[in-house]
N, C-alpha and C positions, 0 to 999 in steps of 0.2 A: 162262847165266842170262839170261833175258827182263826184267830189271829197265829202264825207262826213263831211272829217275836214276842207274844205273851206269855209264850210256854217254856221257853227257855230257862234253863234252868243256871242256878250263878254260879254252878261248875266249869260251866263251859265258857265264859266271861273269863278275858284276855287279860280288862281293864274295868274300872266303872268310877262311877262317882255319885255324887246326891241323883241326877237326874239323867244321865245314860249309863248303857253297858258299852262293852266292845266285843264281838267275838270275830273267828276266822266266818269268812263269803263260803259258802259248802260247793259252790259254783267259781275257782279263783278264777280271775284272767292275767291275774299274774301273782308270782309266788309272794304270801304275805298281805293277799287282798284280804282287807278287814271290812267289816260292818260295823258303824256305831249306831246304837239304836235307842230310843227314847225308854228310859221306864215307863213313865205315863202314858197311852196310848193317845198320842197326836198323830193327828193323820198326816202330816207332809210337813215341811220347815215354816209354812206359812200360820201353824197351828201352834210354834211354840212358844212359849210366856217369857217373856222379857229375859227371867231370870235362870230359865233355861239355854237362853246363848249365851251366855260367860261359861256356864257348866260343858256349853257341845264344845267351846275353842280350847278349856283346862284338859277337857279327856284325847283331845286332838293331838294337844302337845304333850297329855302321856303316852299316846298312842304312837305317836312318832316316835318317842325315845324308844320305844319299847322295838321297833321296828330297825329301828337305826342300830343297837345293839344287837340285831338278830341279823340283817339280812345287808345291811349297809344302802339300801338304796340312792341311785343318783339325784332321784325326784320322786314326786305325787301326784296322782291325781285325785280330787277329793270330789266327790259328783251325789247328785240324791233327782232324782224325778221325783216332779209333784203336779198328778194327776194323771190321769188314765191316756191321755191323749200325750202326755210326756214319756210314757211307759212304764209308770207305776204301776206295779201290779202286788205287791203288799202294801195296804193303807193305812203304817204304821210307818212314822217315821224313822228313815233310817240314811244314812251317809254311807256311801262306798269312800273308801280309804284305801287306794291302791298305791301302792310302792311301785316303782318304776327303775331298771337296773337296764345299763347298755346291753345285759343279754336277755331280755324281751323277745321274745318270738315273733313279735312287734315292733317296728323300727319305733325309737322313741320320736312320738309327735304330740301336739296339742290337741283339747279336747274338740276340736272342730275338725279339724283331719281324722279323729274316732268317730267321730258323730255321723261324716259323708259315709264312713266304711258300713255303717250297721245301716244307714237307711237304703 
C-alpha cells in the first residue's frame, strides 16, 4: 500500500487515542496546523464507524489543549475533503486542525471567504 498516513510512525504523533493520531501538516498554513488521522484506513469522514466519532471529537479536544498551551490561538479552523472532486487527494481519512491567531498572514475570515481564495 502507498498510503502516506499508514507509514507513519508513533514518534511523530503529537496526540492519539484508541482510533486516531495527530501529527504537525508538513505543508502548515498556519503555524500549529495539525493533522488528525484515522488508524484504521477509512477513506474519508463518511467512512467512519459510529464509534470512531466520539474518539475524532476526544482527540480534538486534546488536540486543542495541547495547542492552546503552545501557541494560544484566537480560533480554528477544522476542515477534511472527501473525494476527489472535493480535493482529496490522500484517501485516508484525515482532519486539518488549523489554529488561527490575529497575526495570520491571512486576515482572519471564514471557511467560505478561504474557499472563494483557492478556487
Amino acid at each position: 500500500m502507498h498510503c502516506p498516513f499508514c507509514r507513519i510512525e508513533s514518534d511523530q504523533h503529537l496526540a492519539e487515542n484508541e482510533h486516531f493520531f495527530a501529527i504537525r501538516d508538513i505543508h502548515p498554513v498556519t503555524p500549529g496546523h495539525c493533522l488528525v488521522v484515522a488508524k484504521r484506513h477509512a477513506q474519508d469522514f463518511f467512512d467512519l464507524q459510529p464509534s470512531e466519532m466520539a474518539s475524532l471529537h476526544e482527540i480534538c479536544l486534546k488536540l486543542r489543549d495541547i495547542l492552546e498551551d503552545e501557541i494560544q490561538p484566537a480560533a480554528y479552523n477544522l476542515g477534511m475533503n472527501c473525494g476527489a472532486a472535493a480535493g482529496q487527494s490522500v484517501f485516508h481519512f484525515h482532519l486539518h486542525f488549523i489554529p488561527r491567531t490575529r497575526r495570520d498572514r491571512r486576515p482572519l475570515q471564514g471557511l467560505r471567504e478561504y474557499v472563494k481564495e483557492i478556487l
